[in-house]
Backbone as JSON Lines, residues from 0, in Angstrom:
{"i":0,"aa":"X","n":[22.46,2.75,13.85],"ca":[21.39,3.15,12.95],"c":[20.09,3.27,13.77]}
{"i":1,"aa":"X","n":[19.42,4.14,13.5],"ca":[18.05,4.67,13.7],"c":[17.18,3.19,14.08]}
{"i":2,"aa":"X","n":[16.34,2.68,14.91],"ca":[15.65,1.82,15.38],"c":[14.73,2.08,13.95]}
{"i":3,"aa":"X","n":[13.82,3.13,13.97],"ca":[12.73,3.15,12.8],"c":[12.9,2.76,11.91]}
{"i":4,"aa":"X","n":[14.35,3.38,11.46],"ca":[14.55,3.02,9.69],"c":[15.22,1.74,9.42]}
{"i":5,"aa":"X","n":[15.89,1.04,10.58],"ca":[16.02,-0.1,10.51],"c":[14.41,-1.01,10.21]}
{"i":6,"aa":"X","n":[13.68,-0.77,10.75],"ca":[12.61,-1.23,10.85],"c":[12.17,-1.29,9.76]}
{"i":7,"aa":"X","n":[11.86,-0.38,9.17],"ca":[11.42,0.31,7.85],"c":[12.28,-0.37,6.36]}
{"i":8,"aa":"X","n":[13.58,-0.47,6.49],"ca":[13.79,-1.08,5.84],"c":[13.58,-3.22,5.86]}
{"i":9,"aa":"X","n":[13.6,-3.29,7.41],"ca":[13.0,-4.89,6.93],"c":[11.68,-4.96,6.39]}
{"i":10,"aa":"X","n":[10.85,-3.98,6.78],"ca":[9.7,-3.94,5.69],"c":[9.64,-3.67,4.42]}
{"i":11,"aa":"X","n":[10.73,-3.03,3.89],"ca":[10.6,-2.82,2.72],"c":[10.88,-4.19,1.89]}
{"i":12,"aa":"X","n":[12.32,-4.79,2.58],"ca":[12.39,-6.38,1.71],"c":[11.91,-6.98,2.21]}
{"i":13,"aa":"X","n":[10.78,-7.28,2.99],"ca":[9.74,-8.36,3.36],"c":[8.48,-8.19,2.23]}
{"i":14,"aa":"X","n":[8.01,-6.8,2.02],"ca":[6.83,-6.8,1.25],"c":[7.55,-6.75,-0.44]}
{"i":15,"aa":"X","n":[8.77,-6.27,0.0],"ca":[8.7,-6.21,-1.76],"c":[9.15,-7.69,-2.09]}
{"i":16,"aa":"X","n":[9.67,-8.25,-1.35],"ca":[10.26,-9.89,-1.73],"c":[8.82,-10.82,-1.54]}
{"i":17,"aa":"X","n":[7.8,-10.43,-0.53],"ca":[6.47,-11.13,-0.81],"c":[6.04,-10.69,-2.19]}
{"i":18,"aa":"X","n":[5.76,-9.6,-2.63],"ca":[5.41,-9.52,-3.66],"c":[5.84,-9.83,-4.83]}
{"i":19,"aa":"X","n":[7.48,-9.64,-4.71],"ca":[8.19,-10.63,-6.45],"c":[8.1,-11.45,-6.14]}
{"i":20,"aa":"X","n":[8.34,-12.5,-5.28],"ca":[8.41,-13.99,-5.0],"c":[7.6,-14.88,-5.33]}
{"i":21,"aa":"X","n":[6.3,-14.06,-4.63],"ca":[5.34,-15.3,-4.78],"c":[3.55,-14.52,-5.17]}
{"i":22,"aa":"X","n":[3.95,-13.09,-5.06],"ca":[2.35,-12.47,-5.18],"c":[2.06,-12.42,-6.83]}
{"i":23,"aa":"X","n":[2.91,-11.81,-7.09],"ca":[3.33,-11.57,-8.72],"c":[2.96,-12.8,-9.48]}
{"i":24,"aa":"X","n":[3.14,-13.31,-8.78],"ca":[2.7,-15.01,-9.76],"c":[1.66,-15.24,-9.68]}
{"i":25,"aa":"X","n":[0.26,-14.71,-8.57],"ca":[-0.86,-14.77,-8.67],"c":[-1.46,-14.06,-9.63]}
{"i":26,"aa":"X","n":[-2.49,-14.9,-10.51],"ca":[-3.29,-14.08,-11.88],"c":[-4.41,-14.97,-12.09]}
{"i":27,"aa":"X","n":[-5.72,-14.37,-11.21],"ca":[-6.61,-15.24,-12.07],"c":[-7.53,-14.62,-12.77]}
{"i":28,"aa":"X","n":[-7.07,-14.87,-13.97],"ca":[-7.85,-14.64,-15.55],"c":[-7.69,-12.74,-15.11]}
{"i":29,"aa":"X","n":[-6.77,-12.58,-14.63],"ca":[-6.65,-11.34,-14.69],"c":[-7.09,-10.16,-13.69]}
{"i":30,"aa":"X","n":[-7.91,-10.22,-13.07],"ca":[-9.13,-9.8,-12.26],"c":[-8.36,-9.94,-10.31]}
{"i":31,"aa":"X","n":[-7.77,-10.7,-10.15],"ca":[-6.86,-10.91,-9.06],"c":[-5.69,-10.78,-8.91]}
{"i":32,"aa":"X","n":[-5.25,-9.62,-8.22],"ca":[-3.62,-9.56,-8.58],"c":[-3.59,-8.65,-6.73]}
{"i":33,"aa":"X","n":[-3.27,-9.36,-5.63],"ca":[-2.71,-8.8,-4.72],"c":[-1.55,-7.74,-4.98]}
{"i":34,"aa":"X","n":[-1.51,-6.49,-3.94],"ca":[-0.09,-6.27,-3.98],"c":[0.17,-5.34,-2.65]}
{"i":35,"aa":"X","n":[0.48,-6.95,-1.73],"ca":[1.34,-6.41,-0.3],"c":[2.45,-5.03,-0.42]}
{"i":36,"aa":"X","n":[3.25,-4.94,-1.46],"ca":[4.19,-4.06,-1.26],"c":[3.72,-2.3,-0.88]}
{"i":37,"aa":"X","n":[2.83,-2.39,-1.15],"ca":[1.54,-1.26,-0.46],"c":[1.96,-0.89,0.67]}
{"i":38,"aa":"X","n":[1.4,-1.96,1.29],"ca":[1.65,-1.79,2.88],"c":[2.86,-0.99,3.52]}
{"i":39,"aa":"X","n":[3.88,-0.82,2.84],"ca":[5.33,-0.07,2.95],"c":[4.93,1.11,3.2]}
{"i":40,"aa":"X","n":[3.99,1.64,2.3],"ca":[4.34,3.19,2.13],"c":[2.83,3.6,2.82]}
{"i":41,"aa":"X","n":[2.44,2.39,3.66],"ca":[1.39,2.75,4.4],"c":[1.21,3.09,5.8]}
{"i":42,"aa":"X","n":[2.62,2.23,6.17],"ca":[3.0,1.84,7.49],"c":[4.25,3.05,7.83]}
{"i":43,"aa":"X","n":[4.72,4.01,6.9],"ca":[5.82,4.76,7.38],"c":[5.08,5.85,8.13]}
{"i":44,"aa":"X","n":[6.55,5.95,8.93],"ca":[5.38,7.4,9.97],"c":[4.95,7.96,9.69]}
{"i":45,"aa":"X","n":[4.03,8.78,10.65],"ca":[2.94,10.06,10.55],"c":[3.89,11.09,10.24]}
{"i":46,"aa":"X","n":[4.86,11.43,11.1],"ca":[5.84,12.68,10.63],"c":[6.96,12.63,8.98]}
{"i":47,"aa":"X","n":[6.64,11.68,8.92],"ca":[7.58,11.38,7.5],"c":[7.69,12.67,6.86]}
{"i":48,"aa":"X","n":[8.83,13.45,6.33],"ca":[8.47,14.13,5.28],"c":[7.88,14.1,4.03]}
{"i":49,"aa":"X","n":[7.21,14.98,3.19],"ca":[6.78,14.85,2.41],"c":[7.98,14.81,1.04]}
{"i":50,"aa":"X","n":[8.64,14.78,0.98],"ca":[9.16,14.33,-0.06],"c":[9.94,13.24,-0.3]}
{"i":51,"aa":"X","n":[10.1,12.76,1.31],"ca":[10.97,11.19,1.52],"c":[9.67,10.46,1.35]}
{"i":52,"aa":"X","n":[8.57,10.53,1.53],"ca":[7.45,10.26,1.38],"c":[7.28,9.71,-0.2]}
{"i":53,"aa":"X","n":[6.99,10.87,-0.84],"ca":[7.28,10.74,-2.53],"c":[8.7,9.79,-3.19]}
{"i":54,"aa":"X","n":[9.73,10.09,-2.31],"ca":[11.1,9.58,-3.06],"c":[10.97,7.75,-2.5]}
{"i":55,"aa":"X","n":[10.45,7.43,-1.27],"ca":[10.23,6.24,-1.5],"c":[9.04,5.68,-1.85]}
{"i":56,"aa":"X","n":[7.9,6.23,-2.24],"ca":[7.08,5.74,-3.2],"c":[7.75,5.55,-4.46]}
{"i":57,"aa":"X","n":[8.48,6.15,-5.06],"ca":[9.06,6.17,-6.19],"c":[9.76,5.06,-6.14]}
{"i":58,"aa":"X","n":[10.81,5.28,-5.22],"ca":[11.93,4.0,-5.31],"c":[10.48,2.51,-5.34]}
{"i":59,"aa":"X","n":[9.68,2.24,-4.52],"ca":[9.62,1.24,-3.85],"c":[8.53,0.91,-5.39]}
{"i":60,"aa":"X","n":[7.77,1.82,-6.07],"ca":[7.33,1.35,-7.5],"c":[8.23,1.06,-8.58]}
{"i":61,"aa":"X","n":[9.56,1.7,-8.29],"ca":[10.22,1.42,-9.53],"c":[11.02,0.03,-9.2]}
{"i":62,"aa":"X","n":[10.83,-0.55,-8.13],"ca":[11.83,-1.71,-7.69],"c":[10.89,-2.78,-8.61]}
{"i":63,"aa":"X","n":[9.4,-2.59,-7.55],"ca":[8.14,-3.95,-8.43],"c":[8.63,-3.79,-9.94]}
{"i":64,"aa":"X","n":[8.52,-2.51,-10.85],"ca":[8.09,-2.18,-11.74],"c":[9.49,-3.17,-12.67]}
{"i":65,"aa":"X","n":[10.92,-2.97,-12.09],"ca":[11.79,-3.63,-12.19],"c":[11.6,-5.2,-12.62]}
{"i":66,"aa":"X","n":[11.19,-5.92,-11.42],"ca":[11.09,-7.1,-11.69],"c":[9.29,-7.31,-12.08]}
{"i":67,"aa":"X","n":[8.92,-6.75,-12.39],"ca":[7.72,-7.42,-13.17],"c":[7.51,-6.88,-14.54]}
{"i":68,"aa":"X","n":[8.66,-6.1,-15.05],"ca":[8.6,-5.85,-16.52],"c":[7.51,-4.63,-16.55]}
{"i":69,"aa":"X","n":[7.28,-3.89,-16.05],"ca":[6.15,-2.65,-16.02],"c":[6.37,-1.3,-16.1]}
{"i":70,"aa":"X","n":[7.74,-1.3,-16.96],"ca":[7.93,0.06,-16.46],"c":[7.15,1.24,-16.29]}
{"i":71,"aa":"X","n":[7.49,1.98,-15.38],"ca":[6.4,3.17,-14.87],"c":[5.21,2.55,-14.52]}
{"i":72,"aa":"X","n":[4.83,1.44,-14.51],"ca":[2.71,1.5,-14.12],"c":[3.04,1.64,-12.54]}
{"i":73,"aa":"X","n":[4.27,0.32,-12.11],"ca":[3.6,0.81,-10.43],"c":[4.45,1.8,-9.68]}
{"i":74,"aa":"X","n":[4.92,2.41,-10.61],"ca":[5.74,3.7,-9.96],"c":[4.49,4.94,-10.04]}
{"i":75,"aa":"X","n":[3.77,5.32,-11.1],"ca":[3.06,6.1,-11.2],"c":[1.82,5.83,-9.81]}
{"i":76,"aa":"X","n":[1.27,4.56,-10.1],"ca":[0.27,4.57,-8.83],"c":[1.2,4.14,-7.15]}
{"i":77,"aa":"X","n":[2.55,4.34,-7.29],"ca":[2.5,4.1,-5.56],"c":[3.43,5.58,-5.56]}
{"i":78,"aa":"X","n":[3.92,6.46,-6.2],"ca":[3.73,7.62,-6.06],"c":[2.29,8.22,-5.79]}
{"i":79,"aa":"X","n":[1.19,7.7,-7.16],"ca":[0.24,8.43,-6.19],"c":[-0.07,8.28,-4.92]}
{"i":80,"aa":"X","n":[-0.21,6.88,-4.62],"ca":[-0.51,6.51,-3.08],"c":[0.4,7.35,-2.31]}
{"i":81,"aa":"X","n":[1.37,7.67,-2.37],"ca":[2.33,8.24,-1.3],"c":[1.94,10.01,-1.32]}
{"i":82,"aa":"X","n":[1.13,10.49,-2.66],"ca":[0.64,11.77,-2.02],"c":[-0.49,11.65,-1.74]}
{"i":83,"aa":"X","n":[-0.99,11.09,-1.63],"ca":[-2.94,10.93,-1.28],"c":[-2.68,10.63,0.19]}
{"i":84,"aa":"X","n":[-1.29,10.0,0.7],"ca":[-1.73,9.37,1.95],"c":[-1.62,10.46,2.88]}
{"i":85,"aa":"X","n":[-1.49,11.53,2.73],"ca":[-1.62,12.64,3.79],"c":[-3.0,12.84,3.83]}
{"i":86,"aa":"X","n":[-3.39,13.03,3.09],"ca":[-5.25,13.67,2.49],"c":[-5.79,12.7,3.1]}
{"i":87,"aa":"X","n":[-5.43,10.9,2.5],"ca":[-6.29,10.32,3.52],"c":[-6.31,10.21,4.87]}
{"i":88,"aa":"X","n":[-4.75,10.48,5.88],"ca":[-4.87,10.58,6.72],"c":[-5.56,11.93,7.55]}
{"i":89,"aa":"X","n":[-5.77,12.99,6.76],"ca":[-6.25,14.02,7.62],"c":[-8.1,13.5,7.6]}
{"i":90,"aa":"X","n":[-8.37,12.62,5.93],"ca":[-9.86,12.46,6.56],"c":[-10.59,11.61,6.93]}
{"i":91,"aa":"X","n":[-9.22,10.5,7.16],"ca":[-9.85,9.42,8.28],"c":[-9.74,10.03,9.87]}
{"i":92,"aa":"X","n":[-8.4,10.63,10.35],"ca":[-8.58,10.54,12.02],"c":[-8.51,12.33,12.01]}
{"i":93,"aa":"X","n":[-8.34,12.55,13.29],"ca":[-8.44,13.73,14.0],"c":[-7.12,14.03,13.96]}
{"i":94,"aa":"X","n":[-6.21,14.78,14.61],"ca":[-4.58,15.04,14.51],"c":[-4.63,14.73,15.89]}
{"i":95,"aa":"X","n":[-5.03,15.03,16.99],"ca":[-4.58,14.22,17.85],"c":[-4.69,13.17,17.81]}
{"i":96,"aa":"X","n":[-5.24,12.83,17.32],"ca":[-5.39,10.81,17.19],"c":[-4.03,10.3,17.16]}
{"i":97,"aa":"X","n":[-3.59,10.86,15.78],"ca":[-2.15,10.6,15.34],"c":[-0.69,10.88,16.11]}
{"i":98,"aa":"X","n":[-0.89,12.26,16.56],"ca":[0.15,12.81,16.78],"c":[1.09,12.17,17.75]}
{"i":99,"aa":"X","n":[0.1,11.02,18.42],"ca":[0.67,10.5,19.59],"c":[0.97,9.18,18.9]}
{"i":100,"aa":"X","n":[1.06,8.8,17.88],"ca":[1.48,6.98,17.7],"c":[2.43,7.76,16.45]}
{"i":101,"aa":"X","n":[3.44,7.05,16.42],"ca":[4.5,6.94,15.49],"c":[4.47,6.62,14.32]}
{"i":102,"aa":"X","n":[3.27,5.82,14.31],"ca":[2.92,5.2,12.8],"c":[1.4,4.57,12.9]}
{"i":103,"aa":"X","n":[0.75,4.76,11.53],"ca":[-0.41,4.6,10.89],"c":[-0.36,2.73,11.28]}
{"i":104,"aa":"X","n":[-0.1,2.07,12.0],"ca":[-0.62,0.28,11.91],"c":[-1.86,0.28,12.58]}
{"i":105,"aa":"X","n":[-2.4,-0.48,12.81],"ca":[-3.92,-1.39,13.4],"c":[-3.01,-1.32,14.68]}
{"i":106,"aa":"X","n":[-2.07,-1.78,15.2],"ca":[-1.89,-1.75,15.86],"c":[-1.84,-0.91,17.01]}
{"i":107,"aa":"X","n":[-1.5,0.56,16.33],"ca":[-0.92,1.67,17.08],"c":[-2.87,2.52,17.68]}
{"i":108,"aa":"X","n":[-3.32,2.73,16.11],"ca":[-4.33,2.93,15.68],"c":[-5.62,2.63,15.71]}
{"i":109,"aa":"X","n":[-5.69,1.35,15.92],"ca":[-6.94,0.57,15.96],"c":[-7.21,-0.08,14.9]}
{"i":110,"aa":"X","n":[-8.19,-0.89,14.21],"ca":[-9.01,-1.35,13.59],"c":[-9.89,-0.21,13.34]}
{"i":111,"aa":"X","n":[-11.0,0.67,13.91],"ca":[-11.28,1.69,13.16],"c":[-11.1,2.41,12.73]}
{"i":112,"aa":"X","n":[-9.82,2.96,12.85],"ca":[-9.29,3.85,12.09],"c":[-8.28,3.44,10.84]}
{"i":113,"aa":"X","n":[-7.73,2.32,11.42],"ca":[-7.11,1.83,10.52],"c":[-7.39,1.22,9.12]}
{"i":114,"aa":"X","n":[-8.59,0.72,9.01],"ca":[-9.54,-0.02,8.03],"c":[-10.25,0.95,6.93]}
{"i":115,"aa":"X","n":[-10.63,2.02,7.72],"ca":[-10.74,2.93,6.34],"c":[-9.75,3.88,5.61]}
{"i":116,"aa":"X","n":[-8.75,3.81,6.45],"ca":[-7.24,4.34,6.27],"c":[-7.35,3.62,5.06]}
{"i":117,"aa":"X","n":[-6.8,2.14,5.2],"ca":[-5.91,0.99,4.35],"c":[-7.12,0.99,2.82]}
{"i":118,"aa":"X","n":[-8.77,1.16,3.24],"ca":[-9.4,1.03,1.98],"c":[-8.89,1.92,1.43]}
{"i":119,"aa":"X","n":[-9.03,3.18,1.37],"ca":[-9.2,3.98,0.81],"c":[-7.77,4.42,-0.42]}
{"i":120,"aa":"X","n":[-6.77,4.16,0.54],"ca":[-5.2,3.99,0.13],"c":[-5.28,3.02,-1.1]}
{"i":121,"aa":"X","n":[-5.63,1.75,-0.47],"ca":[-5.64,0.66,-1.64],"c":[-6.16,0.92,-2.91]}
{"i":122,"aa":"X","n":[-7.9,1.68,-2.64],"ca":[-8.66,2.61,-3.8],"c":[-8.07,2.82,-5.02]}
{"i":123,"aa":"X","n":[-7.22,3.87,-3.97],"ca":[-6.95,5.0,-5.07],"c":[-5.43,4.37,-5.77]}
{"i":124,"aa":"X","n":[-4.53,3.31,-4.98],"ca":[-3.54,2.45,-5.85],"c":[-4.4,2.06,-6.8]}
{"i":125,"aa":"X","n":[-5.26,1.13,-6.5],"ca":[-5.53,-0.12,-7.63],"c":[-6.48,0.66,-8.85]}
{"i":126,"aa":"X","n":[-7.19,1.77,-8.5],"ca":[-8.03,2.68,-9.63],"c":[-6.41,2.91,-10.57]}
{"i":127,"aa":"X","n":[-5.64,3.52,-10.0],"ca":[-4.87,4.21,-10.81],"c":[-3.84,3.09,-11.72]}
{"i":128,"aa":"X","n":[-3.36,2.32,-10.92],"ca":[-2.58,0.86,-11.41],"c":[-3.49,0.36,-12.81]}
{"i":129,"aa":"X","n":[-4.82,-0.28,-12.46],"ca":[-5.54,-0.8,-13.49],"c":[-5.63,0.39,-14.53]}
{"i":130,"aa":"X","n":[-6.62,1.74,-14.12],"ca":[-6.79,2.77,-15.41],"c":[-5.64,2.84,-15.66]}
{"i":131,"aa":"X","n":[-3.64,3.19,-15.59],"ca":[-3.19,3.23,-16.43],"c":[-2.82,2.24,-17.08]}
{"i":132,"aa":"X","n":[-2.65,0.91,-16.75],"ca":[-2.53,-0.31,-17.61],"c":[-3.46,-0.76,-18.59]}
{"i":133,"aa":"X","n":[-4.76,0.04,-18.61],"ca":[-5.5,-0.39,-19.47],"c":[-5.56,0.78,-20.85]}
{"i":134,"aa":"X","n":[-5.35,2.14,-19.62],"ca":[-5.22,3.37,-20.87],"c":[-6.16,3.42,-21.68]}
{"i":135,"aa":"X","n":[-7.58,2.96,-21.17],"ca":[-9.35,3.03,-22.05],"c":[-9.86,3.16,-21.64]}
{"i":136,"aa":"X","n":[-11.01,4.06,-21.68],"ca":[-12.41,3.93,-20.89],"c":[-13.34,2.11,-21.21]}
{"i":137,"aa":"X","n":[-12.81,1.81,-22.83],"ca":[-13.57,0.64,-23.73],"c":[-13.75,-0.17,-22.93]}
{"i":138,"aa":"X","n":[-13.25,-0.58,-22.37],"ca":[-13.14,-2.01,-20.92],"c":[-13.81,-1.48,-19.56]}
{"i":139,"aa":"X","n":[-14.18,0.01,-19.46],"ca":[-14.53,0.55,-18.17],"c":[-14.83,-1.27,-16.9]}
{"i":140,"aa":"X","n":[-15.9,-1.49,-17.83],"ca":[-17.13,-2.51,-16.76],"c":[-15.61,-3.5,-16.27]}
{"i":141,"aa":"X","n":[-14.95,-3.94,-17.22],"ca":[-14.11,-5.23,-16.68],"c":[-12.76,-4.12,-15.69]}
{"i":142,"aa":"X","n":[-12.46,-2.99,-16.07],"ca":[-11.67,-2.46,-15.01],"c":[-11.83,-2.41,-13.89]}
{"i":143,"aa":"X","n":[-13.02,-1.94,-13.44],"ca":[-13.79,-1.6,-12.59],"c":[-13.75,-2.95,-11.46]}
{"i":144,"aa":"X","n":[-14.16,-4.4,-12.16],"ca":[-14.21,-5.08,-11.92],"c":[-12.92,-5.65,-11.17]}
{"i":145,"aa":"X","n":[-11.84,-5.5,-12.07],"ca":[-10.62,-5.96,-11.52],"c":[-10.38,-5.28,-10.32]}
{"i":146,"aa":"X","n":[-10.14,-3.62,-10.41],"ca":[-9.87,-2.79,-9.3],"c":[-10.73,-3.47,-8.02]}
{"i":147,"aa":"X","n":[-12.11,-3.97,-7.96],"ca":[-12.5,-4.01,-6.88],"c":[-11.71,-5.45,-6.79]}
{"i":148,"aa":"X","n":[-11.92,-6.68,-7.04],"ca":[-11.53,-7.7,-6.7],"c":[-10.02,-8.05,-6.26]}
{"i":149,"aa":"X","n":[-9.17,-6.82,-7.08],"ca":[-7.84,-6.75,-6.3],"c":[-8.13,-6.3,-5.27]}
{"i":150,"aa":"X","n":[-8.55,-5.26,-5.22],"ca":[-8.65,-4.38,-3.87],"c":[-8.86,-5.07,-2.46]}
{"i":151,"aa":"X","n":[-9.7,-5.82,-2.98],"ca":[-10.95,-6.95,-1.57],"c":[-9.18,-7.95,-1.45]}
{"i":152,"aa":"X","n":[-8.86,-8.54,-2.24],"ca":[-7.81,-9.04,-1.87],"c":[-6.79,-8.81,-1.47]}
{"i":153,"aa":"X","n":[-6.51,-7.42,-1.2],"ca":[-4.91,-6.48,-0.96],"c":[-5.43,-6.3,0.25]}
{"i":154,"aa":"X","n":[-6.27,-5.71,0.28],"ca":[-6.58,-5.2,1.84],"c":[-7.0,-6.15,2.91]}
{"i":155,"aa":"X","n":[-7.48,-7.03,1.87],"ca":[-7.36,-8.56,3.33],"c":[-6.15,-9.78,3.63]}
{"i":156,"aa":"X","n":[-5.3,-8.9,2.34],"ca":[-4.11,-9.35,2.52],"c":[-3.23,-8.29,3.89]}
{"i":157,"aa":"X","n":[-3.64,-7.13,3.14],"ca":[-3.26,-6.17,4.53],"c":[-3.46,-6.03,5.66]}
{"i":158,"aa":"X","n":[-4.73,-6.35,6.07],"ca":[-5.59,-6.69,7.1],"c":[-4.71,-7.85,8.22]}
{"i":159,"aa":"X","n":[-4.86,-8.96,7.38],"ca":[-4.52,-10.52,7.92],"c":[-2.6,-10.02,8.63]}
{"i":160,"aa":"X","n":[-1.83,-9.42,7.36],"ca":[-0.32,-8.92,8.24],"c":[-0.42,-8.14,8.65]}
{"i":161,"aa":"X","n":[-1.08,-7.22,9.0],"ca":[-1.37,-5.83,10.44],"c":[-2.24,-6.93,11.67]}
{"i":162,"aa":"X","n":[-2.94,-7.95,11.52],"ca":[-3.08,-8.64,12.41],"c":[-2.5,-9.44,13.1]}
{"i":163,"aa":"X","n":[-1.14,-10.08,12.24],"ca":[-0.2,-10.98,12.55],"c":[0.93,-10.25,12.98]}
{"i":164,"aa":"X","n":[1.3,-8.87,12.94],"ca":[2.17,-8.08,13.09],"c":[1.64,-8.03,14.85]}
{"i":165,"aa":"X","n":[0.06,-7.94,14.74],"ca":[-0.24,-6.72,16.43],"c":[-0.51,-8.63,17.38]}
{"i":166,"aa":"X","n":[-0.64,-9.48,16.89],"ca":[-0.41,-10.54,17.4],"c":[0.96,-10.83,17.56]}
{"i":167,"aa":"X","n":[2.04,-10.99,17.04],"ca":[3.4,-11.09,17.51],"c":[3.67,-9.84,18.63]}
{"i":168,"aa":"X","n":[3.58,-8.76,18.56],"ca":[4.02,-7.81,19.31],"c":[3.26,-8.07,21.04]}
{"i":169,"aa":"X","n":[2.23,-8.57,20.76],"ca":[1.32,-8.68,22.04],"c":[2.32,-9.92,23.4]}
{"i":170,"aa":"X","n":[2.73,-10.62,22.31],"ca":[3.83,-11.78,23.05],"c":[4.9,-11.55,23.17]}
């Protein structure tokens, strides 16, 4: 088997088993809700096709969506994430930037490029996750609210394992 997709798949049951296991159980008063399983469809290559692209956003929302009783919410927003992430990658880096690393990590990438990569990705998950679970403008102020405070927490959840990832590899 393929080195990558071997790879690719221990990431997939590492983040999705962090996230049913033990992320999913985080809730405070609503407003905090990490969700590592992100990182999956953040970390697959630059050349990925675009529709294996889409088909495992799909799979990898309908797995969460599975065990957290949601049907469709996090399939709809990590499909979106999985088509936005081209768009965001053309307007965070340059194409040569990319063309030469195999995959979007901090590692491959940097920290500057990588950091507004991962915001922006997270963004547009957690806007879309919260607006369709709430399905109101009526709550705007407390949505708003949640989206950012997940967000600050996903991405420094993301942050901290793209750091612990480019720290193991260094040894």
């Amino acid at each position: 088997m393929n080195r990558m997709i071997l790879k690719n798949i221990m990431r997939f049951v590492l983040f999705v088993s962090l996230q049913v296991f033990l992320l999913n159980k985080i809730n405070f008063f609503g407003y905090l809700n990490p969700y590592i399983y992100i990182l999956f469809i953040l970390l697959l290559p630059f050349r990925i096709q675009g529709w294996l692209l889409l088909l495992l956003g799909f799979a990898t929302g309908l797995v969460i969506d599975m065990f957290a009783n949601t049907p469709g919410l996090n399939v709809a927003a990590t499909v979106l994430l999985a088509f936005m992430r081209p768009v965001v990658i053309n307007l965070v880096g340059k194409r040569p930037d990319y063309e030469q690393s195999g995959e979007p990590s901090m590692r491959e990438m940097g920290f500057k490029w990588f950091f507004p990569y991962a915001l922006l990705l997270v963004l547009i998950h957690h806007f879309a996750l919260n607006f369709i679970d709430v399905f109101s403008f009526h709550e705007i102020g407390q949505t708003f609210l949640r989206v950012i405070v997940s967000s600050s927490f996903t991405l420094t959840f993301i942050l901290l394992a793209q750091y612990m990832l480019s720290v193991q590899k260094e040894r």
